[in-house]
Each structure stands twice: as C-alpha cells, then as structure tokens.
LUMLOKOL-172155 format. One record per residue (C-alpha): residue in one letter; residue number from 1; x, y, z; chain. Coordinates in nm, 3 decimals, padded with zeros to 5 digits. Example, Ala and Ser with C-alpha at 12.3 -4.5 7.8 and 13.67 -1.06 7.14 Angstrom:
BEGIN
+------+-----+---------+---------+---------+------+
: code : pos :       u :       v :       w : unit :
+------+-----+---------+---------+---------+------+
:    A :   1 :  01.230 : -00.450 :  00.780 :    A :
:    S :   2 :  01.367 : -00.106 :  00.714 :    A :
+------+-----+---------+---------+---------+------+
end
This chain:
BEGIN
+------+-----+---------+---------+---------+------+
: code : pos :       u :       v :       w : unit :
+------+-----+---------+---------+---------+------+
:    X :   1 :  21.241 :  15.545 :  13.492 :    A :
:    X :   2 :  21.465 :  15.820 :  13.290 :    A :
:    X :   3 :  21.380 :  15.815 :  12.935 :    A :
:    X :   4 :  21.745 :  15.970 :  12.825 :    A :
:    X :   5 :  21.646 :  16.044 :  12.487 :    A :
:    X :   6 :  21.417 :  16.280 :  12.582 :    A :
:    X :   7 :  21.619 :  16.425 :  12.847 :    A :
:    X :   8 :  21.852 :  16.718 :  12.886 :    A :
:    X :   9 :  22.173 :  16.744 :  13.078 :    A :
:    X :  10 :  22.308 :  17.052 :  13.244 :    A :
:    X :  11 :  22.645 :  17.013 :  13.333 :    A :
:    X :  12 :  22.768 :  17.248 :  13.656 :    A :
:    X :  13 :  23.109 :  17.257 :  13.826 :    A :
:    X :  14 :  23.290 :  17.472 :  14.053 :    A :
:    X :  15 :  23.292 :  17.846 :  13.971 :    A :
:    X :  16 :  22.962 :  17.802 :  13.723 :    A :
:    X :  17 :  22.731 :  18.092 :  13.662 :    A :
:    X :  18 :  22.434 :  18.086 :  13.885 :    A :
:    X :  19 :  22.246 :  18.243 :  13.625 :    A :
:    X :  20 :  22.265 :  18.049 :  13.346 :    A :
:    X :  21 :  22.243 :  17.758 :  13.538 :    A :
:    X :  22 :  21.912 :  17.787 :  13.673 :    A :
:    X :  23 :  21.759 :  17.982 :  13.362 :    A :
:    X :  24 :  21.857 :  17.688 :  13.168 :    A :
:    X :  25 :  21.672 :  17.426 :  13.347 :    A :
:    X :  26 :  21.403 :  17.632 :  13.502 :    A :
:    X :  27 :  21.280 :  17.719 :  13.170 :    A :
:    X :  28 :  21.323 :  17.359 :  12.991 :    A :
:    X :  29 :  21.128 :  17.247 :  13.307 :    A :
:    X :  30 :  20.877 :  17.505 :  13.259 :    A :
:    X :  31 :  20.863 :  17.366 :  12.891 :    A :
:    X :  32 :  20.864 :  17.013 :  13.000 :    A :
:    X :  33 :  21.158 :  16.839 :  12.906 :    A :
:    X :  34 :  21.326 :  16.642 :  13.172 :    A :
:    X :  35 :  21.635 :  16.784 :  13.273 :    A :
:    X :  36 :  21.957 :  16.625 :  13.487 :    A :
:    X :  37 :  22.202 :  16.833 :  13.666 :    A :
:    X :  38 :  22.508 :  16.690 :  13.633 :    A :
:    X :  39 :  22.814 :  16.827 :  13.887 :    A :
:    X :  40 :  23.123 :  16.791 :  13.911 :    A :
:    X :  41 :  23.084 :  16.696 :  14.284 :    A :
:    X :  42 :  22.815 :  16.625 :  14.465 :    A :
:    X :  43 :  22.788 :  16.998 :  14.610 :    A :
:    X :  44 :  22.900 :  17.284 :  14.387 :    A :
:    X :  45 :  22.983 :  17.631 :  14.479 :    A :
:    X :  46 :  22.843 :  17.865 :  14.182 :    A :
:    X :  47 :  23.085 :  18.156 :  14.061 :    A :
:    X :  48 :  22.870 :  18.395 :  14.318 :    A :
:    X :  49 :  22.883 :  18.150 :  14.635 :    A :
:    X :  50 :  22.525 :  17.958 :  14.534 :    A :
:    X :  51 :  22.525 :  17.611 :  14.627 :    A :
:    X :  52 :  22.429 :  17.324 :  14.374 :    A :
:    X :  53 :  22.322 :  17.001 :  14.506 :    A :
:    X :  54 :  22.352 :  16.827 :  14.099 :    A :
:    X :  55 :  22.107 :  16.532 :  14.086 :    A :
:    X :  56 :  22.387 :  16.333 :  13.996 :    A :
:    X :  57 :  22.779 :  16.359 :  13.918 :    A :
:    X :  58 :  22.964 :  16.359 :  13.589 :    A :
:    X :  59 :  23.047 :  15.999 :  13.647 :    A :
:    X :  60 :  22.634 :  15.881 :  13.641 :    A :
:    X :  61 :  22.638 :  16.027 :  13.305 :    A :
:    X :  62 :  22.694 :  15.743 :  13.066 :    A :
:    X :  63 :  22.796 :  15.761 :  12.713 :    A :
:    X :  64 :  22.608 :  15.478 :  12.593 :    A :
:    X :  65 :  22.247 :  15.682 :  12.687 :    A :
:    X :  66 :  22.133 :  15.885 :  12.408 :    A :
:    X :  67 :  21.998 :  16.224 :  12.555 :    A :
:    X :  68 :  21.860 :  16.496 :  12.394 :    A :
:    X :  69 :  22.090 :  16.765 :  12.490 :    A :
:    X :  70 :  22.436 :  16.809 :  12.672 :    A :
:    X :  71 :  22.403 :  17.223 :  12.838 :    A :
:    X :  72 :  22.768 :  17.395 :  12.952 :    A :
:    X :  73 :  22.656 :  17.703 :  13.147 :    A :
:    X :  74 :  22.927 :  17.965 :  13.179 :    A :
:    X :  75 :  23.196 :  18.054 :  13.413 :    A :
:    X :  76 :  23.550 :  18.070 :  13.328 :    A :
:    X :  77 :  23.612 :  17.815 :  13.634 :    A :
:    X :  78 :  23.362 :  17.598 :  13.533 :    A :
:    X :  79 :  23.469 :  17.615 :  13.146 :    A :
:    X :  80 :  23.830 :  17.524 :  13.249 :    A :
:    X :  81 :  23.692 :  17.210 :  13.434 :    A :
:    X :  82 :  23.488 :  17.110 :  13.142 :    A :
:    X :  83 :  23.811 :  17.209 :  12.884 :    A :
:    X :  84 :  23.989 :  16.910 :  13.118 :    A :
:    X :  85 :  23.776 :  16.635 :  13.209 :    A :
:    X :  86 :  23.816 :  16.322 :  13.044 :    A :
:    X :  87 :  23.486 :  16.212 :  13.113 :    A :
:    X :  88 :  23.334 :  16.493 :  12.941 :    A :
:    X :  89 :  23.547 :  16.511 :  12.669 :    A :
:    X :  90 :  23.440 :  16.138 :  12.599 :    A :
:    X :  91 :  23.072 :  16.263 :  12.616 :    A :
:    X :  92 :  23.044 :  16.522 :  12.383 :    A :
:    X :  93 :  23.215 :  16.331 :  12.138 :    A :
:    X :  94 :  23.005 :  16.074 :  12.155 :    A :
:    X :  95 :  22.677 :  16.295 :  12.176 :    A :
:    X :  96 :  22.810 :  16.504 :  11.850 :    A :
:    X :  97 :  22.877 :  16.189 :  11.638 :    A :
:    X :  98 :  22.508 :  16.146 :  11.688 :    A :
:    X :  99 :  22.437 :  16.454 :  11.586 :    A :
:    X : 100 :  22.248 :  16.541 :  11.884 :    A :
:    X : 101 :  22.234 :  16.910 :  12.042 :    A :
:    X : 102 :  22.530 :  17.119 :  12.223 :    A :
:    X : 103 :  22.486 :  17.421 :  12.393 :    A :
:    X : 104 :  22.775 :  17.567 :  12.534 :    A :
:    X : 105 :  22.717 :  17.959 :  12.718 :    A :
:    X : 106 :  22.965 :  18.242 :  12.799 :    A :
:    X : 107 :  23.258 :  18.075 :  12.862 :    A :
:    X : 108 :  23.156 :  17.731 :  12.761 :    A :
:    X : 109 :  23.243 :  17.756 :  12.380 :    A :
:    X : 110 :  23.602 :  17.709 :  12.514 :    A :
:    X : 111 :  23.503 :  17.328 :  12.500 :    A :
:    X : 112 :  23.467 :  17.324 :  12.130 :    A :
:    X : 113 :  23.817 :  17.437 :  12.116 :    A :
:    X : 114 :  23.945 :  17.190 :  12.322 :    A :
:    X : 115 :  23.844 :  16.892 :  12.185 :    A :
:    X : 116 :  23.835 :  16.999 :  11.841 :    A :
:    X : 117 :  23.451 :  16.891 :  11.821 :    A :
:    X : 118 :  23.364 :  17.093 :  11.484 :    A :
:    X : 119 :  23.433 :  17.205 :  11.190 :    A :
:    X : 120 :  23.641 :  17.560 :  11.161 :    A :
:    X : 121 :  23.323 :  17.652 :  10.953 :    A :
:    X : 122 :  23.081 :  17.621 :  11.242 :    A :
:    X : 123 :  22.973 :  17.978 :  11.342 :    A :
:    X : 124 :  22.921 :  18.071 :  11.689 :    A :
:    X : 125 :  22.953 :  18.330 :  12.030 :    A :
:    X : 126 :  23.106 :  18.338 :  12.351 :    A :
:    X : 127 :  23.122 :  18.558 :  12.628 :    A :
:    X : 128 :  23.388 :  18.863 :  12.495 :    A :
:    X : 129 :  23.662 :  18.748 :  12.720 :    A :
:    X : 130 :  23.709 :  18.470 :  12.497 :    A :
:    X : 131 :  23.593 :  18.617 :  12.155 :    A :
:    X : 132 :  23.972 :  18.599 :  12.088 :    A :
:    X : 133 :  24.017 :  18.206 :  12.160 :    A :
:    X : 134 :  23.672 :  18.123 :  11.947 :    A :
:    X : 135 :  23.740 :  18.364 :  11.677 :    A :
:    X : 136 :  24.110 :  18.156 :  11.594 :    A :
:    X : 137 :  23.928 :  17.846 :  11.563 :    A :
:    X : 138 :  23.613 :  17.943 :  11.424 :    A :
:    X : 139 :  23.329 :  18.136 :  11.263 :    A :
:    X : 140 :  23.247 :  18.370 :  11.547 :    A :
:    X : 141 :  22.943 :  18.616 :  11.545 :    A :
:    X : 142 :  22.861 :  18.865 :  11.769 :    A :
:    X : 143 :  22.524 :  18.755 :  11.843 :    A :
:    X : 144 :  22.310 :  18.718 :  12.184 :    A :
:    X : 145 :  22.253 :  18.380 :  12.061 :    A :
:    X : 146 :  22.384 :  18.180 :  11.760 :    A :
:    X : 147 :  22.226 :  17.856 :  11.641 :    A :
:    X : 148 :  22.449 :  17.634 :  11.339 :    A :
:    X : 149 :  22.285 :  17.305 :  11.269 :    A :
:    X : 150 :  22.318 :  17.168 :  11.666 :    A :
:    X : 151 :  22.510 :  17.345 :  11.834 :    A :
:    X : 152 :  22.396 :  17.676 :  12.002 :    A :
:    X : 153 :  22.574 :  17.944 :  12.192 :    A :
:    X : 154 :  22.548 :  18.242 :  12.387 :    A :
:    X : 155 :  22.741 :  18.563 :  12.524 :    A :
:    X : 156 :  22.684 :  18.490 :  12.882 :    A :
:    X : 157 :  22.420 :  18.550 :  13.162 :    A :
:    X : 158 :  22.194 :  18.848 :  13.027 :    A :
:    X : 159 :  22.168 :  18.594 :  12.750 :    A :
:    X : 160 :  21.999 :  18.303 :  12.932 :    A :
:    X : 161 :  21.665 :  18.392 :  12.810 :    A :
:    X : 162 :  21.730 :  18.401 :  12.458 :    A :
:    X : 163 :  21.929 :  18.122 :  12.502 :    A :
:    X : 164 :  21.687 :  17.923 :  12.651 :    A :
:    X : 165 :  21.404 :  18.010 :  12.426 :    A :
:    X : 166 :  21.609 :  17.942 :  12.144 :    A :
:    X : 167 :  21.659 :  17.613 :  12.260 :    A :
:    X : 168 :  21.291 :  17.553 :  12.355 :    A :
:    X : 169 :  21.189 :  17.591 :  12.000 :    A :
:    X : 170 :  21.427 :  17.354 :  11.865 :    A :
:    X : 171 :  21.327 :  17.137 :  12.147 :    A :
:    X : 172 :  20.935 :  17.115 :  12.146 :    A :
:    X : 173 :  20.816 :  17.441 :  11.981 :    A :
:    X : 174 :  20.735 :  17.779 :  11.935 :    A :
:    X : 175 :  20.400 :  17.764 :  12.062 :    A :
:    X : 176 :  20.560 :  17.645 :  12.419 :    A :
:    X : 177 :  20.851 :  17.898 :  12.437 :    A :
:    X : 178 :  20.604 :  18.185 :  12.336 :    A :
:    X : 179 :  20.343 :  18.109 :  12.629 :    A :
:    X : 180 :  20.646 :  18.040 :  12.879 :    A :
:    X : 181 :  20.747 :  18.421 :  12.770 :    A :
:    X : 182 :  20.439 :  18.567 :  12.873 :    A :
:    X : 183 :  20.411 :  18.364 :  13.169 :    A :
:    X : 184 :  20.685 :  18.481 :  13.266 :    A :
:    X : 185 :  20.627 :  18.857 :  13.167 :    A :
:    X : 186 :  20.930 :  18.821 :  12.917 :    A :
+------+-----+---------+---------+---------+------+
end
C-alpha cells in the first residue's frame, strides 16, 4: 500500500525533458522517498524521442491524497499541457492550500502563471525562454535553483542536480543528499 503523504509525484507529458525527468526521481529514489510518475498517457514521448511508461496517468492522481510533493519537469510541450489541464490545475490548488511542496523546472514555472497559484511576491526561476512571462508576474531571480517557502524552481536540465539536491534536503536531509553526491561522484 502507497502511503501518499510520504510520496512524491512527477508529472510527465508529451514533449517533457528526459533529463529532468529521470534526475528527479532517480535521485529522490536514491534518497528514498517513494516517487509516482504520473503521464499524461499511458506512454509518453520525451522532448528527445525517450519513451515513458508513467506508473500511472494524471487521472489516478486524486486530490483528496495528501502527497508530499507535486514535480513539473521541463519542456515547453510538456509545460503547455500542464498550463491546460483541468485535472492538474485542480491538483496544485489543492496541494498549495495545504501548503505542501511545488517544484516546477525550466519551463514548468509557466504553471504558476496560469493558475495564479501565488503571491506576485513569491521569488523564483525558469528556463530563460520564459524569464519574460515569470518576471511580469513575479519575483524572478536568476538562480540555478530558487527555494521561497514551498515552492522551488530551476533553469532547466543542467540544473537537475541542484534541483534535486535542493529538494532532498528539504525532503529528508542534508546528511542523505551529501552521501548521494559522492555516490554519485557529484
């Protein structure tokens, strides 16, 4: 049995980065934390031609379970499918009343536009290509990673590292993201 609360979700559609992808939830395996791939379908092609087979679709993800985080890789494809998806929308509004953690990468910050999820005070990155849509809206930094209260972003896939250790240590700890990095040579 799935205990939600203690589990992540990575969301992946059509046209998502490979990259960030499977950086994201190799490394929160590697630290432990259950993570669900949610797709759009039940087979995704990747912005690069990689093939996702999602555990589940964005449909099995209900807004009544309480999970620990809700991940948007990147991908302008994929960020316009997430920008337009009822289901999704309903989601993160849900997850953010409860205060729980977003992390939206490259293109992904586009979603906090969208639905008007935060504050204009809330300070955060995207990929460049979209500096100019965050930057209207709200507090954008050029940072590899930018962390304000719980919601994190990144510039895009030579991020995913940072990204993900970032999110390890709000996740479990320090302790865990430092030996995954020199496991991992990082």
């Amino acid at each position: 049995m799935i205990e939600y609360h203690s589990t992540v979700v990575v969301f992946v559609a059509s046209g998502t980065e490979e990259m960030e992808a499977i950086i994201i939830s190799d490394m929160l395996r590697r630290a432990g934390i259950n993570v669900i791939i949610a797709g759009e379908y039940e087979i995704i092609t990747a912005s690069r031609g990689v093939k996702f087979l999602p555990d589940v679709t964005f449909e099995h993800i209900l807004e009544d379970e309480e999970y620990l985080a809700m991940i948007f890789p990147g991908g302008s494809r994929a960020s316009e499918t997430f920008c337009n998806h009822p289901h999704i929308e309903k989601l993160l509004r849900t997850h953010i009343k409860r205060n729980a953690i977003v992390g939206a990468m490259c293109a992904s910050p586009a979603i906090f536009v969208a639905y008007d999820l935060v504050p204009s005070t809330t300070a955060m990155t995207s990929h460049p290509d979209i500096q100019h849509i965050i930057s209207k809206k709200y507090n954008y930094m050029d940072e590899k990673v930018v962390i304000d209260g719980n919601i994190i972003t990144c510039q895009g896939a030579g991020t995913s590292f940072d990204f993900a250790f970032a999110l390890i240590e709000i996740l479990a700890n320090s302790k865990i993201a430092a030996t995954i990095a020199k496991d991992i040579q990082y």
